[in-house]
C-alpha positions as CSV (number, residue, x, y, z in Angstrom):
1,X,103.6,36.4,-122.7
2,X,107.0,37.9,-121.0
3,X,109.8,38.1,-123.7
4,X,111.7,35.2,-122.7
5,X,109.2,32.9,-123.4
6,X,109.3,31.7,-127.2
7,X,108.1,28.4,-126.5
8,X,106.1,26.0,-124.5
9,X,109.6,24.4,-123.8
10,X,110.1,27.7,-121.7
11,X,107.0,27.5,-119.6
12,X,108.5,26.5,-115.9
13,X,104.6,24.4,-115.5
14,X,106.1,22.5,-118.8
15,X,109.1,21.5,-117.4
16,X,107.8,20.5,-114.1
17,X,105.1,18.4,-115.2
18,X,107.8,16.9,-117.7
19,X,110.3,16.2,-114.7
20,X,107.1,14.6,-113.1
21,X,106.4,12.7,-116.3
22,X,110.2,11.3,-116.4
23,X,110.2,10.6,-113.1
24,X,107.0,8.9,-113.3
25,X,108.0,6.4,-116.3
26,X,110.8,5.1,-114.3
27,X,108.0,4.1,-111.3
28,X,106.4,2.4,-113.3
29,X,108.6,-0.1,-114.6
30,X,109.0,-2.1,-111.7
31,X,105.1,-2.5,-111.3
32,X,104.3,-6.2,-111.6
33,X,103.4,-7.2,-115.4
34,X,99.7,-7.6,-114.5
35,X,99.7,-3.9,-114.5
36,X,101.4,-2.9,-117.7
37,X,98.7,-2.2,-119.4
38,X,96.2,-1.3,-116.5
39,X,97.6,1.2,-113.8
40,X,100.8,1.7,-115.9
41,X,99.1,2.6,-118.7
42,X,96.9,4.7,-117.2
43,X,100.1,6.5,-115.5
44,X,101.6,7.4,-118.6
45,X,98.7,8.3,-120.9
46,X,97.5,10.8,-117.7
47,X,101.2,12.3,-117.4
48,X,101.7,12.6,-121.2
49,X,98.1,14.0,-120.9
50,X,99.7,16.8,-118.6
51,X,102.4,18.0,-121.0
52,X,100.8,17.5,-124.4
53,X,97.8,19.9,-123.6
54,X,100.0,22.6,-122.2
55,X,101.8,22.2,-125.5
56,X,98.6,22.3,-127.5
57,X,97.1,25.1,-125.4
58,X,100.1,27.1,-126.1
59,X,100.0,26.8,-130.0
60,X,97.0,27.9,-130.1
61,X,98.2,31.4,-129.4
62,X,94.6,32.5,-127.5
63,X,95.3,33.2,-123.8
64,X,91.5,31.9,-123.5
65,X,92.1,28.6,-124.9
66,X,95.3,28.4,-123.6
67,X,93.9,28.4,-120.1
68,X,91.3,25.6,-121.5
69,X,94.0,23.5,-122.1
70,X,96.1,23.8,-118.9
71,X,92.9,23.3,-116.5
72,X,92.6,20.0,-118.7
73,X,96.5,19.4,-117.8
74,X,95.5,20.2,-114.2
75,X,92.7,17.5,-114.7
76,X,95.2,15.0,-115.4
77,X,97.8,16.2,-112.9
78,X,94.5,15.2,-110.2
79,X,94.1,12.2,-111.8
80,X,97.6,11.1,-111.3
81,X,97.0,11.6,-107.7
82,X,94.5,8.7,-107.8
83,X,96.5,6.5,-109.6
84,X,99.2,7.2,-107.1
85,X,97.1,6.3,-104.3
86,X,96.0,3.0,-106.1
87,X,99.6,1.8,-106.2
88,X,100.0,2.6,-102.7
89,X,97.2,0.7,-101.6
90,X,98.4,-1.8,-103.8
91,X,102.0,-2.1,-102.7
92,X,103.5,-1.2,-105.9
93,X,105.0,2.1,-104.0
94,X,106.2,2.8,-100.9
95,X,104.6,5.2,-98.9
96,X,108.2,7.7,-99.5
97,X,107.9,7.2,-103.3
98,X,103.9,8.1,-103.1
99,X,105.5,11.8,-101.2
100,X,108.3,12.5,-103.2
101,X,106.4,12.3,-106.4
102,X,103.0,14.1,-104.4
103,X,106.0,16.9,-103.7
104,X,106.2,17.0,-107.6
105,X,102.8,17.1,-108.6
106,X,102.3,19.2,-106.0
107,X,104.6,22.1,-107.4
108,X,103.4,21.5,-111.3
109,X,99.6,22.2,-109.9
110,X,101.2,25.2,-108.4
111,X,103.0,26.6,-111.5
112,X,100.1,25.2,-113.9
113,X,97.9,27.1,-111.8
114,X,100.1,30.5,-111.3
115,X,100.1,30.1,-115.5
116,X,96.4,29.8,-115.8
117,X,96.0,32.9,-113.7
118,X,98.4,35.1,-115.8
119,X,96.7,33.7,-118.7
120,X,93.5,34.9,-117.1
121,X,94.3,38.3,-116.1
122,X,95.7,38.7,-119.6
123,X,92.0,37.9,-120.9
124,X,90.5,39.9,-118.3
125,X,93.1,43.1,-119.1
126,X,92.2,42.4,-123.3
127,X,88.6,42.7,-122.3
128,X,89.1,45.9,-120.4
129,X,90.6,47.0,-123.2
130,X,88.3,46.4,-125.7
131,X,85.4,47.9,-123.5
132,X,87.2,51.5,-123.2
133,X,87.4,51.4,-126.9
């Protein structure tokens, strides 16, 4: 883990996908009541989802399981995407607040995933490692 990292606060992935998690509670409270506890829900669990197992996946201090837990964040990040689509079909977006938030999930997948592959290639280099031993 480079130097400047000292927490999962630090991880750029974390504080995209919280930005998109922020950004995502304040869509949802003009959805119509009917949905509060359907789409809505399902909208914040799936973005809370997103942060909390990038949290949990770095307190767990094995690159290995770290990576577990950030291709379950990426799950969620996907899962978002359908939601999104649901309330655009549904009128509860426009079609400009569907983008701009498709923008955002679009650059957490890309730092999630640039994460997961340094996470990887740390596993891959420990294994090396271990095998020249």
């Amino acid at each position: 883990m480079p130097n400047s990292i000292k927490s999962f606060e630090d991880l750029d992935c974390w504080k995209s996908c919280r930005d998109l998690r922020v950004d995502l509670s304040k869509m949802i409270k003009k959805f119509p009541d009917k949905e509060k506890f359907l789409l809505a829900d399902q909208i914040v669990r799936a973005s809370r989802s997103v942060t909390n197992n990038i949290a949990e996946g770095y307190g767990r201090y094995h690159y290995k399981e770290n990576a577990q837990f950030c291709r379950q964040s990426r799950g969620s990040l996907f899962e978002l995407i359908d939601h999104l689509i649901i309330a655009l079909e549904e009128s509860y977006i426009t079609k400009k607040e569907y983008e701009n938030v498709r923008r955002l999930i679009d650059k957490s997948l890309a730092l999630l995933n640039g994460y997961i592959n340094y996470l990887r290639k740390v596993v891959e280099k420990d294994l090396q490692l271990t095998n020249n031993s």
